[in-house]
C-alpha positions as CSV (number, residue, x, y, z in Angstrom):
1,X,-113.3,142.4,-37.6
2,X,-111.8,139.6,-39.7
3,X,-108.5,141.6,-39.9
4,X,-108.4,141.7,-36.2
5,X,-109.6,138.0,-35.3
6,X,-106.7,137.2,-37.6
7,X,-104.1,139.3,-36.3
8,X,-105.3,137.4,-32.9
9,X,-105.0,134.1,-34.2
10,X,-101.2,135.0,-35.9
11,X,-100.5,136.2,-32.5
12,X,-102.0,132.8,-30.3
13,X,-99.4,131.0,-32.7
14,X,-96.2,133.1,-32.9
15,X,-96.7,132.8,-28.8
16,X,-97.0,129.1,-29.0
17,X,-94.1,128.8,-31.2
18,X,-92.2,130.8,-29.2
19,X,-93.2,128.8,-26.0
20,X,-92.7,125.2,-28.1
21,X,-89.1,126.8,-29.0
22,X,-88.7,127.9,-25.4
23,X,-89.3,124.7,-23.8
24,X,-87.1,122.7,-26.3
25,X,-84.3,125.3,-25.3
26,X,-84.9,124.1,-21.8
27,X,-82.4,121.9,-20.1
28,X,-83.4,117.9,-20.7
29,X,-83.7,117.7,-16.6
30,X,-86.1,120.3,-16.9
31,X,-87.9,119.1,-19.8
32,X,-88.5,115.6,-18.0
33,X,-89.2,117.0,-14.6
34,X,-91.9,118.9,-16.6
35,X,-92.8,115.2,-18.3
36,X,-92.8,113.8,-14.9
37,X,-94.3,116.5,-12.7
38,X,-97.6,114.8,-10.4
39,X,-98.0,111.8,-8.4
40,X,-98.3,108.2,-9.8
41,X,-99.3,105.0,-7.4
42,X,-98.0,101.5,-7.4
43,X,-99.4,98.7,-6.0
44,X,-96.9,95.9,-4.3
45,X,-97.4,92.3,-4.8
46,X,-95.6,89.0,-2.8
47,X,-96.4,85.9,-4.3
48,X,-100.1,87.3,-5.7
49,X,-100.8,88.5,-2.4
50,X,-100.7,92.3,-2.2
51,X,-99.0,93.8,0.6
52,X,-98.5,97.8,0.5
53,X,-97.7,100.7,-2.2
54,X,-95.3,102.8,-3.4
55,X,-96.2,106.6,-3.9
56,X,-93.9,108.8,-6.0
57,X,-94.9,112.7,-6.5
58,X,-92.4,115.1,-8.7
59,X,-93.4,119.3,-8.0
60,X,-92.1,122.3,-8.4
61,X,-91.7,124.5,-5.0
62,X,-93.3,127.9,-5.2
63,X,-89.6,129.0,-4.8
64,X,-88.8,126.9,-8.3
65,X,-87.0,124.6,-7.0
66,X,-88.0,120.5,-7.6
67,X,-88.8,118.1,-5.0
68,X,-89.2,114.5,-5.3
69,X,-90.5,112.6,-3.2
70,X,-91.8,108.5,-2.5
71,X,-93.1,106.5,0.4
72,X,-92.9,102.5,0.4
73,X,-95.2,101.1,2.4
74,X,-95.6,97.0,3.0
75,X,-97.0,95.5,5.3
76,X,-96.0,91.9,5.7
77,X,-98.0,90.0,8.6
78,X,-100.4,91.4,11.4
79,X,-98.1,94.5,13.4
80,X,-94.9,94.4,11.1
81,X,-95.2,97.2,8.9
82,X,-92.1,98.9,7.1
83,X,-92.8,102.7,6.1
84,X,-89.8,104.5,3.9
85,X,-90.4,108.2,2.7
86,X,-87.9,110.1,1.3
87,X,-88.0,113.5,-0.4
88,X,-85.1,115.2,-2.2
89,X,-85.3,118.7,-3.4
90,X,-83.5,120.3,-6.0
91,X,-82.2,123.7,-7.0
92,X,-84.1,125.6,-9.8
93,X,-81.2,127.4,-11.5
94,X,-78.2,125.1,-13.0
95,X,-76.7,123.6,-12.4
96,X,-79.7,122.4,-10.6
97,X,-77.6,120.5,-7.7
98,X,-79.3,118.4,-4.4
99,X,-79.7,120.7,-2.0
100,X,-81.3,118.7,0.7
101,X,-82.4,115.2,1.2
102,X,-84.2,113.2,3.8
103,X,-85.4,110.0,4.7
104,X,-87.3,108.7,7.3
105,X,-87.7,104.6,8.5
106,X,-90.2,103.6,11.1
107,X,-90.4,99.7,11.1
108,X,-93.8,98.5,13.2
109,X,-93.9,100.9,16.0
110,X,-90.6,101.3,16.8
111,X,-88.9,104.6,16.8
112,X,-88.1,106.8,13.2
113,X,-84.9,106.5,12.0
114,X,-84.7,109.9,10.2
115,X,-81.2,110.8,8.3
116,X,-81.0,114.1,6.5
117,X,-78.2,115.6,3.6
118,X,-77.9,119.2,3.3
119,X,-75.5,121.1,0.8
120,X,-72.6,123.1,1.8
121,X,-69.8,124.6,-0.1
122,X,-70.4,122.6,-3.1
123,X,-70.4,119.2,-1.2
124,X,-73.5,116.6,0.5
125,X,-72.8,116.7,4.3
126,X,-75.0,113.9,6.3
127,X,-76.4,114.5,9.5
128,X,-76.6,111.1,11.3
129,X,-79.7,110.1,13.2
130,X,-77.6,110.9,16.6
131,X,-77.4,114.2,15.6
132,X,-73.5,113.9,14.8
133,X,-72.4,115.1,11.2
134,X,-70.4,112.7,9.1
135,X,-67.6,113.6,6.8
136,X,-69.0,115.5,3.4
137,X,-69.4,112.7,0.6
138,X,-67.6,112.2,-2.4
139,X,-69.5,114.4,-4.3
140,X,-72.6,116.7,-5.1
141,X,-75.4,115.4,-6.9
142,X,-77.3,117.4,-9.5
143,X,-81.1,116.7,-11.3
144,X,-79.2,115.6,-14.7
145,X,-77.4,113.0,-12.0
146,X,-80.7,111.8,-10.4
147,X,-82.4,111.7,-13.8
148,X,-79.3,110.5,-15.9
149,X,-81.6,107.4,-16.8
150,X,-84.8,109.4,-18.1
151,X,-82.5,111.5,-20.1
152,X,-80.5,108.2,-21.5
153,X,-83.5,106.4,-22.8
154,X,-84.6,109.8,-24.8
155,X,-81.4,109.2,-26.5
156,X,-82.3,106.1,-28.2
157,X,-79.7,103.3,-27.2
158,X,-79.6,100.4,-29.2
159,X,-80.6,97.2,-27.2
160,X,-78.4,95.5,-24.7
161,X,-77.0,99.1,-24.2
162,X,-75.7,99.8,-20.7
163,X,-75.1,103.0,-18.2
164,X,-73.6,103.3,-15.5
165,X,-75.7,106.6,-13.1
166,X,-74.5,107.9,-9.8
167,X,-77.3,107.2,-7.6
168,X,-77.7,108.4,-3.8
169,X,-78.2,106.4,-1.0
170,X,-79.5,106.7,2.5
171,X,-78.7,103.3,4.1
172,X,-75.8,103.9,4.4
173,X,-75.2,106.9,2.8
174,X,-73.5,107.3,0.0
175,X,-73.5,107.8,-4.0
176,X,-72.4,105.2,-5.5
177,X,-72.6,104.1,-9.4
178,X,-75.3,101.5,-10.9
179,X,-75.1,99.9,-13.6
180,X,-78.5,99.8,-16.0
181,X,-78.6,97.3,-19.1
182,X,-81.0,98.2,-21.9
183,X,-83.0,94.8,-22.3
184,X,-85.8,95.7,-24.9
185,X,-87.4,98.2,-26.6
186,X,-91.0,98.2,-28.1
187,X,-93.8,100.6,-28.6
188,X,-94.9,101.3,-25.1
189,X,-91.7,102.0,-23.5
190,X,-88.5,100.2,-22.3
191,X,-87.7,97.0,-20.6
192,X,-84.2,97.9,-17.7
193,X,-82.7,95.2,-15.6
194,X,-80.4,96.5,-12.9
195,X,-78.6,94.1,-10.2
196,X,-79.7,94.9,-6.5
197,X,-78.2,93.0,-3.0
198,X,-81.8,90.7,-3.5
199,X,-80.7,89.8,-7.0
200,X,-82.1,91.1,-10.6
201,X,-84.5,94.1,-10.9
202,X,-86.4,94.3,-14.1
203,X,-88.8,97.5,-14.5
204,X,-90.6,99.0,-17.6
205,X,-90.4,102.5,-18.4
206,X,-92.9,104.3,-20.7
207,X,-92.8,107.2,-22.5
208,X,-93.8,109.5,-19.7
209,X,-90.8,107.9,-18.1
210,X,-93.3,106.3,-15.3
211,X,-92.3,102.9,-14.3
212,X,-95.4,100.5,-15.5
213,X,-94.1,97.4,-13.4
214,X,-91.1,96.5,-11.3
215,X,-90.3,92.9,-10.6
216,X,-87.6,93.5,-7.8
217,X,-85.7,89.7,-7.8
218,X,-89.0,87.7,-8.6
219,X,-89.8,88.6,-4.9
220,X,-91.7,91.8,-4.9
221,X,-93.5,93.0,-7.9
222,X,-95.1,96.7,-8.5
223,X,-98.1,97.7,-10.6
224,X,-98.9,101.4,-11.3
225,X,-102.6,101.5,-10.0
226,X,-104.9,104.2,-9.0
227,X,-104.5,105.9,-5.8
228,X,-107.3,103.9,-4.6
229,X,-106.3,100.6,-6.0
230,X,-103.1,101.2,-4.0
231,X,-104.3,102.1,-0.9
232,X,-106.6,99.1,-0.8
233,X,-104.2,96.7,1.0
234,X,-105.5,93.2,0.7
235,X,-103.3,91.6,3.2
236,X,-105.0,89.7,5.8
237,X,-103.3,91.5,8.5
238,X,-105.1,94.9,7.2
239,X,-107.2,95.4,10.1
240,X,-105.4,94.1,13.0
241,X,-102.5,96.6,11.9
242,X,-103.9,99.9,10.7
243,X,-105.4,101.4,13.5
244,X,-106.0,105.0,14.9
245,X,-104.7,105.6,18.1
246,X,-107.1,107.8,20.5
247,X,-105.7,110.8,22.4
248,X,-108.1,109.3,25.7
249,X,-109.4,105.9,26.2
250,X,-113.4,105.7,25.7
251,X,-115.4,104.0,28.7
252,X,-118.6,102.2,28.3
253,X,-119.3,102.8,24.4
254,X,-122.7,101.4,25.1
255,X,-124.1,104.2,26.9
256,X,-122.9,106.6,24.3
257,X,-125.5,108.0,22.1
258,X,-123.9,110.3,20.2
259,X,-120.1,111.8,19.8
260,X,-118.3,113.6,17.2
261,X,-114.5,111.6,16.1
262,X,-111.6,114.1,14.6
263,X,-109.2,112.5,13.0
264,X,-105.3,114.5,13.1
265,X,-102.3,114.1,11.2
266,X,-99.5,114.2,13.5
267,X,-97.1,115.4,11.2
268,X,-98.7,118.7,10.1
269,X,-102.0,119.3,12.3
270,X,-104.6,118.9,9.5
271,X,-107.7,117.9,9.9
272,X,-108.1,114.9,7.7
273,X,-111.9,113.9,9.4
274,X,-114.7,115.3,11.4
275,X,-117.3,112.4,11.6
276,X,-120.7,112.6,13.8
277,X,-121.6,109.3,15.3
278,X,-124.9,108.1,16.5
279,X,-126.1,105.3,17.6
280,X,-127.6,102.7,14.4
281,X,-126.2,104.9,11.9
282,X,-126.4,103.4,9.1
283,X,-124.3,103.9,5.3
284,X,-127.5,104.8,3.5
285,X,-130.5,105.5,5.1
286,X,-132.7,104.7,2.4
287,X,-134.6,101.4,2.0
288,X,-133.8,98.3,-0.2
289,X,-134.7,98.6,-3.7
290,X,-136.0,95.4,-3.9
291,X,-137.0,93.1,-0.9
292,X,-135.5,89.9,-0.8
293,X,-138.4,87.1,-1.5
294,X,-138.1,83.6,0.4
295,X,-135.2,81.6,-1.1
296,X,-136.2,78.5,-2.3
297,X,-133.7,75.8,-0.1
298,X,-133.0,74.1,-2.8
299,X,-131.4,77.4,-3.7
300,X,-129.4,77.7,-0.9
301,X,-125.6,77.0,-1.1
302,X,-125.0,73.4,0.2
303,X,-122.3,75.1,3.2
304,X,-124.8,78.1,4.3
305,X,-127.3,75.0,3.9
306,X,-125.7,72.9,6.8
307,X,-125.6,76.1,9.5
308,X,-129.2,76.6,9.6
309,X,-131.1,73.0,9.6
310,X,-134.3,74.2,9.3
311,X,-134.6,77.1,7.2
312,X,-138.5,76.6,6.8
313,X,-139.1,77.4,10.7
314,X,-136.0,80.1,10.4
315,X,-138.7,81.9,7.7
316,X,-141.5,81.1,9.7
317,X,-139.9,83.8,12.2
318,X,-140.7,87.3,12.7
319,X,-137.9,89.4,11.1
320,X,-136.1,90.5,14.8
321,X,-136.1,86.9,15.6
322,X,-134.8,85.8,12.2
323,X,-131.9,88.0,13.0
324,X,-131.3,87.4,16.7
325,X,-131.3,83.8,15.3
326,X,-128.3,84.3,12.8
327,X,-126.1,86.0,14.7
328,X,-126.4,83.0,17.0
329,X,-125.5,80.8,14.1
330,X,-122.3,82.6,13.0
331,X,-121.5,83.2,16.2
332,X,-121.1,79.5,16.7
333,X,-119.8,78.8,13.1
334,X,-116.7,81.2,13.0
335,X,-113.9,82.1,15.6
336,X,-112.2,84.8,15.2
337,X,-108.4,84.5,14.3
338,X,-106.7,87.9,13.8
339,X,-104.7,88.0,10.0
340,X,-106.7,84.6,8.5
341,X,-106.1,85.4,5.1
342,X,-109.2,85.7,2.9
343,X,-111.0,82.8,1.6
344,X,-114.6,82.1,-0.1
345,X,-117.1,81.5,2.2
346,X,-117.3,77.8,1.6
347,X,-113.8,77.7,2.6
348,X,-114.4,80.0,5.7
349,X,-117.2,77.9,6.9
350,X,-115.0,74.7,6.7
351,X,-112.1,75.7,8.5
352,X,-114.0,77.7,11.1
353,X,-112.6,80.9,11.5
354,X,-112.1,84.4,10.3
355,X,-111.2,87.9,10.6
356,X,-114.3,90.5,11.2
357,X,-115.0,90.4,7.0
358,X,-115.6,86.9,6.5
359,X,-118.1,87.1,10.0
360,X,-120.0,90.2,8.1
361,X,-120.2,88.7,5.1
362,X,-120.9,85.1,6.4
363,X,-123.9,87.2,8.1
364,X,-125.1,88.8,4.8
365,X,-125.1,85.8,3.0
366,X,-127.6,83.8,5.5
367,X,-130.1,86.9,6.4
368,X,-130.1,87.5,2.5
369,X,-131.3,83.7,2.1
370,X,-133.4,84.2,5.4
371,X,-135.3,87.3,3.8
372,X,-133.6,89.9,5.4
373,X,-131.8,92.6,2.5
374,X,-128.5,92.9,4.3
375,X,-124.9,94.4,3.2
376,X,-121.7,94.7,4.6
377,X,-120.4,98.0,5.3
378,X,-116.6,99.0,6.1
379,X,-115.7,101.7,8.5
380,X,-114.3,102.6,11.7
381,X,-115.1,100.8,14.8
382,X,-113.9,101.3,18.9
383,X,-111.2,98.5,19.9
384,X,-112.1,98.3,23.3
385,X,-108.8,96.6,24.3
386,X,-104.9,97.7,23.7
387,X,-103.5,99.1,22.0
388,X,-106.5,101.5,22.4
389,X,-107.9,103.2,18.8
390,X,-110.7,103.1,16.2
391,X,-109.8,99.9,13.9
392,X,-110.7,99.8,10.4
393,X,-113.7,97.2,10.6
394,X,-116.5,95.3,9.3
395,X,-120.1,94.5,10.4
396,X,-123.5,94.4,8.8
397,X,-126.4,96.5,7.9
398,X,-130.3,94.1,8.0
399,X,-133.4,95.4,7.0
400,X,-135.6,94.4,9.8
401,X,-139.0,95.3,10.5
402,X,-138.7,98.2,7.9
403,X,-136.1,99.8,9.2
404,X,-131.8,99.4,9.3
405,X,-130.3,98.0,11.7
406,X,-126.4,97.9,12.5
407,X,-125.5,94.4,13.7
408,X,-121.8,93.7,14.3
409,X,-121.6,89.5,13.9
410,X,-117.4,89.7,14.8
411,X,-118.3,91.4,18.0
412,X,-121.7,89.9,19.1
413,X,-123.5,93.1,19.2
414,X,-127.5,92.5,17.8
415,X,-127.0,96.4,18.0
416,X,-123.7,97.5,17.5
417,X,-122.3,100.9,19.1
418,X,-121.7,104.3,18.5
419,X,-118.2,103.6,17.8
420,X,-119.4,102.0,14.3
421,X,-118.9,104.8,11.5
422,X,-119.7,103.9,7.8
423,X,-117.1,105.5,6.1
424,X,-117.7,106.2,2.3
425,X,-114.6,105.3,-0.1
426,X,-113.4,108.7,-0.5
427,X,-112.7,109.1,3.1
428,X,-112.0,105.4,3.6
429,X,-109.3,105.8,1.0
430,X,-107.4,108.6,3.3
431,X,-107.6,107.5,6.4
432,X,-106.0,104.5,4.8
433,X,-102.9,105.8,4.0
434,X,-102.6,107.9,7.2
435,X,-103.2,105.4,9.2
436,X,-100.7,103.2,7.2
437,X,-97.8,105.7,7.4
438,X,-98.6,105.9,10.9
439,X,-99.1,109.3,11.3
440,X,-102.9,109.3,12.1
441,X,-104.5,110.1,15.8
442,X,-108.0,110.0,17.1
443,X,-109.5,112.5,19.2
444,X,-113.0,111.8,20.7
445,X,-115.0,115.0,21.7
446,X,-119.3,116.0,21.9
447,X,-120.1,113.2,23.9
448,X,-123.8,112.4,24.8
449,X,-124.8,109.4,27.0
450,X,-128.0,108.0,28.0
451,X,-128.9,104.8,30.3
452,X,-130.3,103.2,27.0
453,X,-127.9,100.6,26.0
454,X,-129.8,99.3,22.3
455,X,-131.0,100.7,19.4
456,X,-133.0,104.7,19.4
């Protein structure tokens, strides 16, 4: 038995020797496509305020050839959103040469340009977005090209080192050489500048040749982040721009007691969502923890403080009437004013106005001092005006008379619709970046009405 475990274990290593001496027979593009093989996320940052993401993916195709591919997404103010995606694919025999490319614009929602490269006889040949073909460029590209970088840095150049890599353009197109200058070395990595038409770019490279952060021209700066971090845009035109369009218009929401919304991707078919909707439903069904004892007013921040004059006789109220009261109160604190950029509440209550986050939590902060356990919740939510669609949104969950209830403060609904789906982050998180590449649709089907227009 020992004889055999060891001739097993001299086996397991002469195999990973021979795979270790294998891989470092391989080409260096396919060594660092291997290195670089999975997707990576990058938030992007204008003056502090974030504003979209980058997301880069490198695979191999099941027919071994290597695609790359990125999307750039920013969103800039309420309805002008730019979306870039571009995917390149690679040969998987040397000399491992471009064998298509595409990349597609869509600024707001104005038509896609699309322009596409396909090889032919050794040359790039572009086929222009009215369907015309342009003359072949100058020359092929090959993965040693697109990674000439990658593979210069494993080399070790001394400091202030520069390189000048072909690199292929879509707008126009054309391959054209940049030059990269070596500005610093240290233990994480390496420190590039490069000159762009916006002015300098300085990104850091480490060691799995991922780019940590990109400061394009002290105008646009990008953070690898998680796919989540990314795709939670902070720009105070979020919600007013992402939206879901619906295949038909809905009619009186408040009659609807129940309906089931699927949520498409244009581009392929898939199902990305099946949510059931009913009226009242709630993120978590299950009761506070710990109920929220009266708040003594000396406790009570000084600009919630000045809303409600008499908090003694707001207590004093049965819990229905407590929040029937508050939603009075916002409503006559806050106007609504789509892409007002976040601010503390203090600061929201002074300038008197809002987008649907700073109403919810404006909401939550006065039932919680009122007694009433509340919490905003973000989903999807019925835009009952054009451009027709479900709108990422916020409104509130109160424990009232020991039960939920859904209470949407932007709105003015004491018992918000049908249309209001709690989505958890997972979910939240993809319709997110559907919806921000535009290629999300809403399809509304199972409809149940009743005459009842409030809560079950």
């Amino acid at each position: 038995m020992l004889r055999r475990v060891s001739a097993g274990l001299i086996l397991t290593l002469i195999l990973t020797l021979f795979l270790g001496v294998q891989q470092s027979r391989a080409p260096m593009e396919l060594r660092l496509s291997r290195l670089m093989a999975g997707e990576y996320w990058h938030t992007i940052t204008l003056e502090e305020r974030r504003v979209g993401y980058l997301f880069t993916e490198a695979r191999v195709l099941p027919d071994g050839s290597w695609q790359y591919s990125t999307h750039t997404h920013v969103l800039m103010q309420a309805g002008e959103t730019l979306n870039i995606h571009k995917v390149l694919r690679f040969a998987g025999s040397a000399p491992y040469q471009l064998l298509s490319g595409e990349q597609t614009t869509r600024r707001g929602t104005g038509k896609a340009v699309v322009v596409r490269i396909s090889e032919s006889g050794g040359s790039l040949h572009v086929d222009t977005p009215e369907g015309g073909q342009q003359s072949p460029l100058a020359r092929t590209i090959t993965l040693a090209d697109y990674l000439g970088v990658e593979t210069w840095l494993l080399g070790r150049p001394p400091d202030g080192a520069r390189l000048r890599a072909p690199t292929l353009l879509f707008d126009p197109p054309t391959i054209r050489r940049q030059t990269w200058t070596l500005a610093s070395t240290d233990a994480t990595g390496w420190t590039l500048t490069t000159e762009a038409p916006t002015g300098t770019t300085t990104s850091h490279i480490n060691h799995h040749m991922v780019a940590d952060t990109i400061d394009m021209a002290g105008l646009f700066d990008f953070a690898v982040s998680s796919r989540e971090e990314a795709l939670a845009i902070a720009s105070p035109a979020f919600k007013s721009s992402y939206l879901l369009p619906v295949v038909d218009r809905l009619e009186a929401t408040a009659d609807i007691a129940s309906m089931r919304l699927t949520v498409l991707d244009t581009a392929s078919g898939e199902v990305l969502a099946r949510l059931d909707a009913h009226r009242q439903q709630v993120s978590d069904a299950a009761p506070p923890r710990t109920m929220n004892p009266a708040v003594d007013p000396a406790s009570v921040d000084a600009s919630l403080s000045q809303l409600v004059h008499d908090w003694t006789a707001l207590r004093g109220l049965p819990p229905h009437r407590r929040a029937d009261r508050l939603l009075t109160v916002v409503r006559d604190a806050l106007r609504y004013q789509e892409g007002a950029a976040p601010e503390t509440l203090d600061r929201v209550i002074a300038r008197g106005y809002g987008e649907c986050t700073e109403f919810a939590d404006l909401f939550t902060a006065l039932a919680t001092a009122a007694g009433l356990p509340s919490r905003t919740v973000i989903g999807l939510a019925y835009q009952a005006r054009q451009p027709w669609g479900f709108a990422f949104h916020a409104w509130v969950e109160t424990w009232v008379d020991d039960h939920w209830e859904v209470i949407d403060p932007t709105w003015g609904q004491r018992f918000a619709d049908v249309t209001h789906l709690p989505l958890d982050q997972r979910v939240l998180t993809s319709l997110r970046m559907y919806s921000s590449q535009q290629t999300a649709i809403a399809r509304v089907g199972r409809i149940v009405r009743d005459s009842v227009a409030g809560p079950p």
